[in-house]
VOMI-526956 format. One record per residue (C-alpha): residue number from 1; residue in one letter; x, y, z. Coordinates in Angstrom, 1 decimal, decimal comma, always signed. Each point is the difference from the previous one (the first is absolute). Last residue first. Example, Ala and Ser with C-alpha at 12.3 -4.5 7.8 and 13.67 -1.06 7.14 Angstrom:
BEGIN
   num   residuo       c1       c2       c3
     2         s    +13,7     -1,1     +7,1
     1         a     -1,4     -3,4     +0,7
This chain:
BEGIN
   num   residuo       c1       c2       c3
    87         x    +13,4    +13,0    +21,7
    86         x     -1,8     -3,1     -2,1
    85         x     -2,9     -0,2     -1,9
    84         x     +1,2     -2,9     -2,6
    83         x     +0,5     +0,0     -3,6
    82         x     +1,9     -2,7     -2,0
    81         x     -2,8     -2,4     +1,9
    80         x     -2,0     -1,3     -3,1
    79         x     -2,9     +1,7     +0,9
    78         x     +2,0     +3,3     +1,0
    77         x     +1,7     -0,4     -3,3
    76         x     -3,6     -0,1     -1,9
    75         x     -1,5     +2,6     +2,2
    74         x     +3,2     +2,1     -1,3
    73         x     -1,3     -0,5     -3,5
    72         x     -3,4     +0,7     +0,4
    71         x     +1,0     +3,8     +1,8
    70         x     +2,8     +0,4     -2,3
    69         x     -2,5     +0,0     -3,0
    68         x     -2,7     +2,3     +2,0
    67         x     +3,0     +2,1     +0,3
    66         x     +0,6     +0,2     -3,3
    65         x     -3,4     +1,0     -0,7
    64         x     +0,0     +2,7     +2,4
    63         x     +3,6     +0,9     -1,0
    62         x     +3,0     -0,2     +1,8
    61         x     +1,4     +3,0     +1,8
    60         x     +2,2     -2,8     +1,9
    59         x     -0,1     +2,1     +3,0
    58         x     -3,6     -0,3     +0,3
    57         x     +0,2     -3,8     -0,7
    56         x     +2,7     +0,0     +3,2
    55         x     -1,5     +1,5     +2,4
    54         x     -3,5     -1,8     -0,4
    53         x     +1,8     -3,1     +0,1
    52         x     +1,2     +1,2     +3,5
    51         x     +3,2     +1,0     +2,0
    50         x     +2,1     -0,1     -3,6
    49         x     +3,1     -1,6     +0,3
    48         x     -1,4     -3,1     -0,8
    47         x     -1,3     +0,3     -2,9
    46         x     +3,4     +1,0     -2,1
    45         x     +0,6     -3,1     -1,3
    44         x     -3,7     -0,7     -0,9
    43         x     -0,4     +3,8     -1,9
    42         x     +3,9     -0,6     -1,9
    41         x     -1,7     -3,7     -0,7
    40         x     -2,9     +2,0     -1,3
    39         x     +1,5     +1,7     -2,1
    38         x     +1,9     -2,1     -2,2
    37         x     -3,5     -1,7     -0,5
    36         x     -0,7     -3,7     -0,5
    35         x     +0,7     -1,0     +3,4
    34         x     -0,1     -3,6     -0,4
    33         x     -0,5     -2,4     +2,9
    32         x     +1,7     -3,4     +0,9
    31         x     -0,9     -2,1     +3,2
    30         x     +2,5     -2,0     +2,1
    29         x     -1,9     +0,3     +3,2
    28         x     +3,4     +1,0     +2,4
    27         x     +2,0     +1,8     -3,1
    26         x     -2,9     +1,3     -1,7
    25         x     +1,3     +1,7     -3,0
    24         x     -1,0     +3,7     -1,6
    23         x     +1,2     -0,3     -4,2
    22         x     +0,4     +3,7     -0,7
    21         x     -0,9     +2,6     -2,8
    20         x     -0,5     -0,3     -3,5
    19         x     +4,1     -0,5     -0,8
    18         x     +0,3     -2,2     +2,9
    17         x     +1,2     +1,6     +3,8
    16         x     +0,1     -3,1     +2,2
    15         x     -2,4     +0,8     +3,5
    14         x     +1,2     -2,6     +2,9
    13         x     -2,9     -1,0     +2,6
    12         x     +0,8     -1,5     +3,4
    11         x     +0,0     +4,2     +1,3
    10         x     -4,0     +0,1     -0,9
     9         x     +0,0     +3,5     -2,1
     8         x     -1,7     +2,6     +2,2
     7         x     -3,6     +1,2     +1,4
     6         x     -0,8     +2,6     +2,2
     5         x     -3,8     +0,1     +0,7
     4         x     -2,2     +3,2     -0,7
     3         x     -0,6     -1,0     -3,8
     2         x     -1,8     -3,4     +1,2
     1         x     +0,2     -2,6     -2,7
């Protein structure tokens, strides 16, 4: 992922808070992911608002190895097309 790009949650995807985090659905591909972290569904919901993903890991004071965990998991939601660079 590049940290100078803006990236936000895909707007066809619905997050349902769960006890260990969130259930993330794909409303136009139909795909399922688990965000196992109460965490980082507060980080995902709040991506877009940050101009960059640079932006907003250094304001989520996370860290290093958590933010080598958030890093693999938001490649796994940009793979699966709950994240998207956007605006």
């Amino acid at each position: 992922m590049d940290l100078d790009k803006h990236y936000r949650l895909n707007p066809r995807v619905a997050l349902r808070p769960e006890p260990f985090g969130a259930l993330a659905y794909h409303f136009g591909n139909r795909k399922l992911s688990f965000l196992k972290a109460p965490d980082l569904v507060e980080f995902v919901r709040e991506l877009g608002g940050h101009p960059s993903l640079r932006a907003a890991l250094g304001a989520s004071e996370l860290s290093e190895t958590r933010r080598a965990g958030y890093l693999k998991a938001l490649e796994s939601l940009v793979a699966t097309d709950m994240i998207v660079e956007g605006t």
